[in-house]
C-alpha positions as CSV (number, residue, x, y, z in Angstrom):
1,X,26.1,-21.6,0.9
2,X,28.1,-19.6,-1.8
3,X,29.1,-16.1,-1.3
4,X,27.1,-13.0,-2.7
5,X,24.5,-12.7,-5.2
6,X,23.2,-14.0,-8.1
7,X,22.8,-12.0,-11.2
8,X,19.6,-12.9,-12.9
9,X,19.4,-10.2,-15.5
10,X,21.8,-7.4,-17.0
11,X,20.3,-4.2,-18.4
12,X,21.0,-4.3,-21.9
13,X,23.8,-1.3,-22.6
14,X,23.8,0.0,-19.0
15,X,27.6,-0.5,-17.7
16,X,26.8,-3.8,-16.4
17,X,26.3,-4.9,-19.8
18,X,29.6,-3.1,-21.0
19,X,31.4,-5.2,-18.0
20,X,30.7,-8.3,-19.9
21,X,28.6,-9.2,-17.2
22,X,26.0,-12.6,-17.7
23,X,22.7,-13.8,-15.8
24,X,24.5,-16.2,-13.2
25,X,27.4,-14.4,-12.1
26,X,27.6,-13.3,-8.3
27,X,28.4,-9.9,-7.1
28,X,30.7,-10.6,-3.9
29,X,31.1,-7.2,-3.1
30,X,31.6,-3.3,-3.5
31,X,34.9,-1.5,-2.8
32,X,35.8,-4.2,-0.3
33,X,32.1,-4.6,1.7
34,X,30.6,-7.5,1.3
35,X,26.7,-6.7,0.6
36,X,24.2,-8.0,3.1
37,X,20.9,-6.7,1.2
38,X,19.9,-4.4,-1.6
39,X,20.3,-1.5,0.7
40,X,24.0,-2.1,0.9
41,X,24.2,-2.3,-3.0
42,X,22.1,1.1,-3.4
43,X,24.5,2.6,-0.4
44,X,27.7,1.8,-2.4
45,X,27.0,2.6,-5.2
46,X,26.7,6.0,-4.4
47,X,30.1,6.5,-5.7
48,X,32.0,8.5,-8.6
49,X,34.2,5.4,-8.6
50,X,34.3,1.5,-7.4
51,X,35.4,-1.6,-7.3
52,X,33.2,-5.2,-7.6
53,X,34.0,-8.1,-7.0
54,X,32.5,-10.2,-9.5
55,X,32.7,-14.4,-9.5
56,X,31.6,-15.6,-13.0
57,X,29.5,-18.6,-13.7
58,X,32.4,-21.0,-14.2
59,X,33.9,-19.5,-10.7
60,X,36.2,-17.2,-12.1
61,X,36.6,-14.3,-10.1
62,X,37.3,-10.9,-11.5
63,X,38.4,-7.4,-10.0
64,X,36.5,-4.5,-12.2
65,X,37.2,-0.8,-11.7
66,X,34.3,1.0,-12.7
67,X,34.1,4.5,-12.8
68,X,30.1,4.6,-12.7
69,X,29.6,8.5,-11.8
70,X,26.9,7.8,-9.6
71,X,25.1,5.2,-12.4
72,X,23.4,2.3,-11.3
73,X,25.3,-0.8,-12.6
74,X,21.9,-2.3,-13.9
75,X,22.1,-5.7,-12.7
76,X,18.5,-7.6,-11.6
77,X,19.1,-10.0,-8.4
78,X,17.4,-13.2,-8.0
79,X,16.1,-12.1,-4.7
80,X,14.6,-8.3,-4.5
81,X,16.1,-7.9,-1.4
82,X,19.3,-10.1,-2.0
83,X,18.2,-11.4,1.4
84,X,15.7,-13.8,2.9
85,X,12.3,-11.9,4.1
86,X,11.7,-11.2,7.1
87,X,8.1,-12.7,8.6
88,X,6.0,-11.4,11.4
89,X,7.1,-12.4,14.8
90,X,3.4,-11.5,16.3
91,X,0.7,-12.7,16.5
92,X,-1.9,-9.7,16.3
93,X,-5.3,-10.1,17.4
94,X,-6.5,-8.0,14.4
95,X,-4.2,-9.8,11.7
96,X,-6.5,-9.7,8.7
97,X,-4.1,-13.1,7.1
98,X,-5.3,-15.1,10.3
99,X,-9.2,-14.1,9.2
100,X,-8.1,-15.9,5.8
101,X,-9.7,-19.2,4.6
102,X,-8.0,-22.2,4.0
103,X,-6.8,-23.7,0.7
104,X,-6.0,-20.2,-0.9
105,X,-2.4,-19.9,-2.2
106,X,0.9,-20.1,0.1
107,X,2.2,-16.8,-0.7
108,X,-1.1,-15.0,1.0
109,X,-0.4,-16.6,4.1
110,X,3.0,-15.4,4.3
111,X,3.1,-12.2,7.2
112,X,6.3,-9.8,6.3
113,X,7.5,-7.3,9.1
114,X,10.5,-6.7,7.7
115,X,11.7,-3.2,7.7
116,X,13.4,-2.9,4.5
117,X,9.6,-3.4,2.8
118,X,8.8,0.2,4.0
119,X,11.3,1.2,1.8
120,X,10.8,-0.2,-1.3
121,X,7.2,-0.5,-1.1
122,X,5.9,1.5,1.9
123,X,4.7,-1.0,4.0
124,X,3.9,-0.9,7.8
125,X,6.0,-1.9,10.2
126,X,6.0,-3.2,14.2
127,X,9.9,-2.8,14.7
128,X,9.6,-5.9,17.1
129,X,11.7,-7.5,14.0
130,X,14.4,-5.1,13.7
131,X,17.9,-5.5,16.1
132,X,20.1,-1.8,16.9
133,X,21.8,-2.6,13.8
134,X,19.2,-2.2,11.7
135,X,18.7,0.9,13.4
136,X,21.9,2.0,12.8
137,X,22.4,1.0,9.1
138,X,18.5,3.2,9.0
139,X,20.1,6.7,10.4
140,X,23.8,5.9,8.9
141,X,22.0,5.1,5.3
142,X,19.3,8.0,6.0
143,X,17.0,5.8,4.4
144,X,13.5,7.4,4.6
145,X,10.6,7.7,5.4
146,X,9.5,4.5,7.6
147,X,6.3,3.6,8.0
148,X,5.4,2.3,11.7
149,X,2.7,0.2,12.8
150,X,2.0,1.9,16.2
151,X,-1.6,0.9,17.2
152,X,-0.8,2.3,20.6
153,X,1.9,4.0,22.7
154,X,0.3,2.2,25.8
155,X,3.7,-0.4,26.5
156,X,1.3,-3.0,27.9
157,X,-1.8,-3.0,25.7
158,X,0.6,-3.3,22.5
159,X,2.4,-6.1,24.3
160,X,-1.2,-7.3,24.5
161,X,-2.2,-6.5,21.1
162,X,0.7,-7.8,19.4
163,X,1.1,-11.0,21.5
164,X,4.6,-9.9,21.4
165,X,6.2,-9.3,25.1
166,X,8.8,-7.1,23.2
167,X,6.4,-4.8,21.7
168,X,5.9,-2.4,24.3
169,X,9.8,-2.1,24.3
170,X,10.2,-1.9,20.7
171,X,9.0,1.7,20.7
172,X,11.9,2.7,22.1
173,X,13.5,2.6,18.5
174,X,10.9,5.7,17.1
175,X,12.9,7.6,20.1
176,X,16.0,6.9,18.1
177,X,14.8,7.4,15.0
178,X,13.8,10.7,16.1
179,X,16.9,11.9,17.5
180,X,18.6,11.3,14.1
181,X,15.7,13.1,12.1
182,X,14.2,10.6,10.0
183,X,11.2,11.1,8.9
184,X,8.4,8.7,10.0
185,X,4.6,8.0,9.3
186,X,2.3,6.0,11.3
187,X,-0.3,4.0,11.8
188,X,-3.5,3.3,14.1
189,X,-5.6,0.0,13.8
190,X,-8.7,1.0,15.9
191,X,-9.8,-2.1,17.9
192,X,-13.4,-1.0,19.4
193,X,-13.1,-1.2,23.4
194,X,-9.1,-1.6,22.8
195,X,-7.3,1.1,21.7
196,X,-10.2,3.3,21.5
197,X,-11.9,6.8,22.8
198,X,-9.2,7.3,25.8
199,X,-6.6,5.0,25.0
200,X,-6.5,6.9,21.3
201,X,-6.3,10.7,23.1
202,X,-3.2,8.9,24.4
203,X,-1.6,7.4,21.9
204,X,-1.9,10.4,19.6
205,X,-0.7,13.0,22.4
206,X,2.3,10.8,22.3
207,X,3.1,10.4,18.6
208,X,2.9,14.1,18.5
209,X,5.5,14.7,20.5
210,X,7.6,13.1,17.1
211,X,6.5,16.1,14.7
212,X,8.2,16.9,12.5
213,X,9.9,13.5,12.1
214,X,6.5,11.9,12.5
215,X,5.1,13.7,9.4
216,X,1.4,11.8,9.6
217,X,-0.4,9.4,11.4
218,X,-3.8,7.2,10.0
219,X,-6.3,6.0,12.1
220,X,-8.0,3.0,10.4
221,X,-10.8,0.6,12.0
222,X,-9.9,-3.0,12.2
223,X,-11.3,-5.4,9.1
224,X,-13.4,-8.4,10.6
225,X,-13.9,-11.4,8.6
226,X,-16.2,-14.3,8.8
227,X,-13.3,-16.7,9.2
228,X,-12.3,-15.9,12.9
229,X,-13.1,-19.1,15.2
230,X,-10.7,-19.2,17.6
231,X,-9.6,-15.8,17.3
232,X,-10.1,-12.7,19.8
233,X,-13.4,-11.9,20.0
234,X,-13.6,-8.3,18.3
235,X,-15.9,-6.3,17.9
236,X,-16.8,-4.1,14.5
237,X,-16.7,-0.3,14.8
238,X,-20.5,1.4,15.2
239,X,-21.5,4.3,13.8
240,X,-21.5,5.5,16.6
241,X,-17.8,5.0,18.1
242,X,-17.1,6.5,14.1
243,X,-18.5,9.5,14.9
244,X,-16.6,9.4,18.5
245,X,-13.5,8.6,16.7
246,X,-13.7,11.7,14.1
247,X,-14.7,14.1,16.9
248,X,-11.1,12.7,19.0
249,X,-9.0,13.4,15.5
250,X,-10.5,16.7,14.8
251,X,-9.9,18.2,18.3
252,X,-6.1,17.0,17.5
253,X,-6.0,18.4,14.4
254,X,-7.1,22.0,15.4
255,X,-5.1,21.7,18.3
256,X,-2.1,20.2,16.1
257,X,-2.2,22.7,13.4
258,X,-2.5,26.1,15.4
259,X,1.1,24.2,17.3
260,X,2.8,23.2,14.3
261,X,0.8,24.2,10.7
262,X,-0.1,20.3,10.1
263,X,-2.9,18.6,10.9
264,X,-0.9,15.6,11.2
265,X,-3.5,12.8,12.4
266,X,-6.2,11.0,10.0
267,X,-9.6,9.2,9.8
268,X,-9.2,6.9,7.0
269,X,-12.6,7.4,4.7
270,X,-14.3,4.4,6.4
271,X,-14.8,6.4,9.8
272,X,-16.6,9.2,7.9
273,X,-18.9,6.8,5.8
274,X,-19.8,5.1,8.7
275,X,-20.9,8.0,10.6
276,X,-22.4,9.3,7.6
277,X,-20.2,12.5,8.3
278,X,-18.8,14.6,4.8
279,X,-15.8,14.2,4.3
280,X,-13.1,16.8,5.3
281,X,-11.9,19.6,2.5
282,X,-9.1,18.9,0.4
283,X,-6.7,21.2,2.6
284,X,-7.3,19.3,6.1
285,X,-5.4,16.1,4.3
286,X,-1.8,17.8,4.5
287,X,-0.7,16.6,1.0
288,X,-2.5,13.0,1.1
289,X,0.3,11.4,2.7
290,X,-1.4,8.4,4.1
291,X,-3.7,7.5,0.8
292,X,-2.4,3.9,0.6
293,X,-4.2,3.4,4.2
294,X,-7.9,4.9,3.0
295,X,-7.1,8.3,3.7
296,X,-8.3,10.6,1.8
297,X,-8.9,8.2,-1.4
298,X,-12.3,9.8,-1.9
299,X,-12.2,13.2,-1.6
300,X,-8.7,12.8,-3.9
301,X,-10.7,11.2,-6.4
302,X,-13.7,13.9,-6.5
303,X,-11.3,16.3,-6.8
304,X,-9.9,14.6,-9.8
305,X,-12.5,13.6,-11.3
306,X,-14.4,17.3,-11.4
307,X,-10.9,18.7,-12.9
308,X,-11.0,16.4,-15.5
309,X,-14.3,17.1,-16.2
310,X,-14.1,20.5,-16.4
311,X,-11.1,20.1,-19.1
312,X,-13.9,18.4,-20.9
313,X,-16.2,19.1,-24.0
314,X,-19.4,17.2,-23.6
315,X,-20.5,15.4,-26.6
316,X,-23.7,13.0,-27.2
317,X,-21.4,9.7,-28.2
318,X,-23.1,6.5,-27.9
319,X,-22.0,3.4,-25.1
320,X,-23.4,1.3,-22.7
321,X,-21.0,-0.2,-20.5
322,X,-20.5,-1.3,-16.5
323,X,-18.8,-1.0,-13.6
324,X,-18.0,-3.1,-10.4
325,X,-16.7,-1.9,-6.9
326,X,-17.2,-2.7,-3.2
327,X,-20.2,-1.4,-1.0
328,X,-17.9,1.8,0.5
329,X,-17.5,2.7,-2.5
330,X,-20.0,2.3,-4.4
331,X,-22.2,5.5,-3.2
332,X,-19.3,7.7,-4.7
333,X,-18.7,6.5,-7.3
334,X,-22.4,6.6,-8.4
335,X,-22.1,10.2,-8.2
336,X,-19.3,10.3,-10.6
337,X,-21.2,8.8,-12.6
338,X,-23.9,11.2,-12.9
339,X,-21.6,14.0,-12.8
340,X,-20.4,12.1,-16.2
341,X,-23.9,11.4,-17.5
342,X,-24.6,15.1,-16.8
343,X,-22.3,16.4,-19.8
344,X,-22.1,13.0,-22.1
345,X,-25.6,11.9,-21.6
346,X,-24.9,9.5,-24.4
347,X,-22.9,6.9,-22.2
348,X,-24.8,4.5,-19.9
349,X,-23.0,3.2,-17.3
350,X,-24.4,0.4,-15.1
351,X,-23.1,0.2,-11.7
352,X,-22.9,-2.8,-9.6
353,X,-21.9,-2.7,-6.0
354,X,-20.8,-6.6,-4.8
355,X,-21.6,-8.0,-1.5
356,X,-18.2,-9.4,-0.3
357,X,-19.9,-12.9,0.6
358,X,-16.5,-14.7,0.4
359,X,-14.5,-12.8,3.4
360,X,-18.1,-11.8,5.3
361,X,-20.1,-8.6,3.9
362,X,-18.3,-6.4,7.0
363,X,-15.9,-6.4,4.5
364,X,-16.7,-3.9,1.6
365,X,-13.8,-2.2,0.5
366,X,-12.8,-3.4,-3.5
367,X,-9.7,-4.3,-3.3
368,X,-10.8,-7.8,-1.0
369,X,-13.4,-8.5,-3.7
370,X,-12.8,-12.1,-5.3
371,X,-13.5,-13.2,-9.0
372,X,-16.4,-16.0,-7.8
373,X,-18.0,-13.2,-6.3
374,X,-17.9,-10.6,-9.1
375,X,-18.8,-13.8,-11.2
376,X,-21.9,-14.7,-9.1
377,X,-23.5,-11.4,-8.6
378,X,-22.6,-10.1,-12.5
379,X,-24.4,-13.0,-14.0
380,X,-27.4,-12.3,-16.1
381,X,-26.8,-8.7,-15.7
382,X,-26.8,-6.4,-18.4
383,X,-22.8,-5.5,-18.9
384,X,-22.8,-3.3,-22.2
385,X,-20.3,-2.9,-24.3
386,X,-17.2,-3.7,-21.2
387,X,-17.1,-3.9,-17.5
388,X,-14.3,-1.7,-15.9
389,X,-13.2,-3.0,-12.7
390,X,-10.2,-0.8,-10.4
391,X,-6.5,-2.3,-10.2
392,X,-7.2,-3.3,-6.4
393,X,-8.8,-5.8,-7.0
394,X,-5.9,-7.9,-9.0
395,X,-2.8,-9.0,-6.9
396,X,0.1,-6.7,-7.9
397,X,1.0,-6.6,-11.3
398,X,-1.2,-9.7,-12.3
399,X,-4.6,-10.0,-13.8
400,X,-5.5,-12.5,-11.0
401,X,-7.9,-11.7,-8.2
402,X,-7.3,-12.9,-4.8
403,X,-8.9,-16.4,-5.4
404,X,-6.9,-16.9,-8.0
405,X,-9.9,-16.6,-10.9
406,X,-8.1,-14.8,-13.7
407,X,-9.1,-11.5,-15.9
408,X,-9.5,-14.0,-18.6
409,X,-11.7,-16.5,-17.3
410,X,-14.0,-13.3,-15.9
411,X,-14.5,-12.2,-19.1
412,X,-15.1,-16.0,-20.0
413,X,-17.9,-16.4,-17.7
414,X,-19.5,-13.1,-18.3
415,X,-19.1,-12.6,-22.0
416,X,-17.7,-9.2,-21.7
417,X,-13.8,-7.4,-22.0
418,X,-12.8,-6.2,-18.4
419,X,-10.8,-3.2,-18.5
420,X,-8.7,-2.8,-15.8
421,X,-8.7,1.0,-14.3
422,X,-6.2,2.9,-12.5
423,X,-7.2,4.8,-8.9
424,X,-7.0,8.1,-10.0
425,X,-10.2,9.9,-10.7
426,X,-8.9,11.9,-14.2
427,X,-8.2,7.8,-14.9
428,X,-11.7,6.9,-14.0
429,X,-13.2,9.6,-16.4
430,X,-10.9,8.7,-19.5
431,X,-11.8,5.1,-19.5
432,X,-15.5,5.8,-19.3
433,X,-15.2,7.7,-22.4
434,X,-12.6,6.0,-23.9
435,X,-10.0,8.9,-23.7
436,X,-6.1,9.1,-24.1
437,X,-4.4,8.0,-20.8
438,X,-6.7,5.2,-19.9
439,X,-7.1,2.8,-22.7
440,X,-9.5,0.3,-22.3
441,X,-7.5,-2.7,-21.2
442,X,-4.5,-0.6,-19.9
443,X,-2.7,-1.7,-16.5
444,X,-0.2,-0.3,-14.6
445,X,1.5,-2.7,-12.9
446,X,3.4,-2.4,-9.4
447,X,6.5,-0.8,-9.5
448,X,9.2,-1.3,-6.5
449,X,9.5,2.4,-4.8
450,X,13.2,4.2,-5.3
451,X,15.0,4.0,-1.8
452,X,15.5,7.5,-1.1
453,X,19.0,8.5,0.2
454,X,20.1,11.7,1.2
């Protein structure tokens, strides 16, 4: 295998470009180090001054001195990381990928655990997959913050949860983490009669001991499927271990923030709809730090969406149009709605909640809804004018749903535009009425997180 890494774009008129540096060429390495992944690139190039080592397609190397002042080079990689990723050594008895049918393409079968993902992209990690020196290269890079899959602090039960005999161990690295003050978020899967009622007092008391480091931790209940033959036999949340499971995280948060001023441990929104509980006030949510997991999505959005609102003139403009979402969401958003009708009674929005009948209908958050489904349950249905959908439910950066039926062939089948909506709530209200910041149609594709150094 040839050395370093493969260029496969240059910025045009960033200093790469000045360089005289092509698509092909390889970047060997930085002031002497030879680069093992994209954090070593971002770590180097934290100079006023540097030298690459550049091999050109036709295998000339050359030496460039580049006084970059702290400016990225601009150079694209083949590979994201510039390394292989890293998949999932376990074998979790919640995975939601092993509840997956077959014959769905390769790349949703594919379990990362590789730390460098909670990086770029914030994704959870076990740390069974990562050795002391990625550790090290962690506190010595001060790379922040990581994101943990915990699921419990019980050494055993993880083992056992995990399938992993090195699970229980691999906690040992938040210790370290820790000790060198990065900062850390975390997360709780909630198996019923698992890590549940006791077993979660325990796990939180523990992760608490990590403030400030540990700056939040979610507690989420486990997703089931219909496709789980041969898996462990869960069980789905009740309402009534919900409500059990919101009275555990409050007592730790009032107990947390008279200790430390953060309330520091969540119920995603799930718990609170399933117990048919409100919702907490805005303040209790520290910030929405752990929105990507549920937390908090749904107060965030009524927040946003009565701002907007208020910033608002009515008027009595004309439109019929639709919407789509999952069950969980769908008793929100039809509140929104009339909050909207309220002040333009001229637009007439249809709502339409779908019945996730290709993953089971336990499932009913939007973001696992597929395009046969939305398909099926639209047809016949008045639409009006467009049917807005949200971003979750395309794969990242596509206009493909998870079965791989397309925007396009959607608005085929239905014989209406879809507009695509951003997650905020001031984004839901613009594209209702058609407002600057949310053209119909507009899509904000995935975007790779900065890596923070300090």
């Amino acid at each position: 295998m040839k050395k370093g890494h493969v260029i496969k774009a240059v910025e045009p008129g960033s200093i790469g470009d000045e360089l005289g540096l092509e698509p092909g060429d390889r970047l060997i390495s930085i002031n002497g180090n030879l680069l093992e992944d994209i954090f070593d690139y971002k770590y180097y190039m934290e100079s006023e001054s540097l030298t690459a080592l550049v091999e050109k397609a036709d295998g000339e190397e050359w030496e460039l001195d580049i006084e970059n002042q702290y400016q990225d080079l601009g150079l694209t990689f083949e590979n994201g990381l510039m390394s292989e990723y890293r998949s999932c050594r376990n074998k979790c008895i919640f995975c939601f990928i092993d509840q997956m049918p077959k014959g769905m393409r390769e790349t949703l079968y594919f379990k990362d655990d590789d730390s460098r993902l909670s990086f770029l992209q914030g994704n959870y990690v076990t740390l069974t997959n990562m050795s002391e020196k990625d550790i090290d290269r962690i506190i010595r890079f001060k790379l922040s913050p990581i994101n943990i899959s915990v699921h419990t602090t019980n050494p055993q039960l993880r083992c056992r949860m995990l399938n992993n005999r090195f699970a229980g161990r691999a906690l040992a690295a938040i210790d370290r983490l820790y000790e060198a003050g990065t900062p850390m978020n975390g997360q709780i899967v909630m198996c019923r009669d698992i890590n549940d009622r006791e077993e979660l007092d325990r796990t939180i008391g523990d992760l608490a001991r990590y403030i400030p480091c540990m700056e939040s931790v979610s507690v989420v209940p486990v997703g089931l499927s219909r496709y789980r033959e041969g898996l462990y036999p869960l069980k789905p949340v009740t309402p009534e271990l919900a409500a059990d499971t919101i009275d555990r995280i409050e007592r730790w948060q009032k107990e947390l923030y008279s200790r430390y001023g953060t309330h520091f441990v969540h119920a995603s929104d799930e718990f609170y709809i399933l117990a048919g509980r409100p919702l907490p006030e805005e303040e209790r949510y520290d910030g929405y730090l752990q929105l990507e997991n549920g937390v908090g999505m749904v107060r965030l959005m009524t927040s946003e969406v009565e701002e907007r609102l208020a910033e608002l003139q009515g008027n009595e403009e004309q439109e019929e149009l639709s919407v789509a979402t999952g069950r969980l969401a769908y008793p929100y958003l039809k509140g929104f709605l009339e909050q909207i009708r309220r002040k333009f009674p001229g637009r007439t929005v249809h709502l339409y909640a779908i019945d996730n009948v290709f993953f089971g209908e336990a499932i009913t958050v939007a973001g696992l809804i597929t395009g046969g489904d939305l398909i099926r349950q639209l047809a016949g249905k008045p639409l009006g004018s467009r049917l807005m959908l949200p971003e979750c439910m395309f794969r990242s950066g596509e206009e493909v749903f998870l079965d791989d039926v397309t925007k396009a062939e959607v608005e085929t089948a239905l014989q209406v535009p879809v507009n695509i909506v951003k997650s905020s709530g001031r984004d839901f209200v613009n594209a209702v009425l058609r407002l600057p910041g949310q053209e119909p149609g507009a899509y904000a594709g995935y975007e790779l997180k900065e890596i923070e150094y300090e």
